[in-house]
N, C-alpha and C positions, 0 to 999 in steps of 0.2 A: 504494500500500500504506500503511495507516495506521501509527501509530506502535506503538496497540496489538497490531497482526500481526504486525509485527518483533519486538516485544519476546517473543510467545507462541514467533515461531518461532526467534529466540534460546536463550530456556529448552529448549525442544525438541530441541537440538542440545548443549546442555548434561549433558540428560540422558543422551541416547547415551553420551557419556562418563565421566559418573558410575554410571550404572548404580543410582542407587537409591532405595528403593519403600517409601513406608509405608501402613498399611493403618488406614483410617475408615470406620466403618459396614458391617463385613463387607467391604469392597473396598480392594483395592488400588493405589496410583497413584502414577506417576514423579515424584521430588521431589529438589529442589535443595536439602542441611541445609545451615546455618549450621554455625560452630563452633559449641560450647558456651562460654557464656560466664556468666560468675558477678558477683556484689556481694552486699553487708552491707548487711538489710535489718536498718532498725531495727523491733526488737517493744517488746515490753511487759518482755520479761527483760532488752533488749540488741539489739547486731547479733549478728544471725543471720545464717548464708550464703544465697546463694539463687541457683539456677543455671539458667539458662535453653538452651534452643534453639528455633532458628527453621528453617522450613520453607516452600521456596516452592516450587509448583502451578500450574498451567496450567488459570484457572478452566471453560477448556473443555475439561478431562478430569472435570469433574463434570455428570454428566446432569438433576439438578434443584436439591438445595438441597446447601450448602457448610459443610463445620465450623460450629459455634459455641461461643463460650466456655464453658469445663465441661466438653466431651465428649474423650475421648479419643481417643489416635491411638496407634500400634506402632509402632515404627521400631527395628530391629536387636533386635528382642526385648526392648527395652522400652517399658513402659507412660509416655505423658506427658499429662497435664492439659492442655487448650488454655487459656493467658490472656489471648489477645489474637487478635482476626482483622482480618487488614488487608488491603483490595483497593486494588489501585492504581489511580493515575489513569485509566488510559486502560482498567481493565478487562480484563486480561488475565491478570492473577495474583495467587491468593492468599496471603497469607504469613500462617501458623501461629505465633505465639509460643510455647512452650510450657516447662510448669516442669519442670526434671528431675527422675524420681522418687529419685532422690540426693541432690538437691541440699537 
């Protein structure tokens, strides 16, 4: 068994337990969030806040193409902006960055 099978059938088992689902492109799909987490971006006024969460996917619960930056996703009824997509080494999961619409 390779390491990226483990790792998909890890998450999988993860899921069971968590129980939760955010939805991209009309569809639905089992997802492991991060906490929400924040820093003081500096702009052009000052630091600003800025708050993020992350989202990780079992890239083989997508049947052809995967998030990409810009597009959004729903999770607990709210809307988040993707800033970042990140697949891992061995190809088994995608992790979601995403800006909170609060933050």
């Amino acid at each position: 068994m390779s390491f990226g099978t483990e790792i998909a059938e890890a998450l999988a088992e993860v899921e069971l337990v968590l129980a939760k689902s955010l939805t991209w492109n009309s569809t639905t799909y089992a997802c492991n969030p991060s906490g929400l987490s924040s820093q003081d971006d500096l702009g052009s006024g000052g630091f600003a806040p800025e708050a993020a969460i992350s989202f990780s996917i079992r890239k083989s619960l997508f049947s052809s193409a995967i998030p990409a930056v810009g597009q959004s996703v729903v999770y607990e009824a709210k809307t988040y902006k993707i800033s970042e997509v990140v697949t891992d080494a061995a190809g088994s999961t995608v992790r979601l960055v995403c800006a909170d619409p609060n933050g």
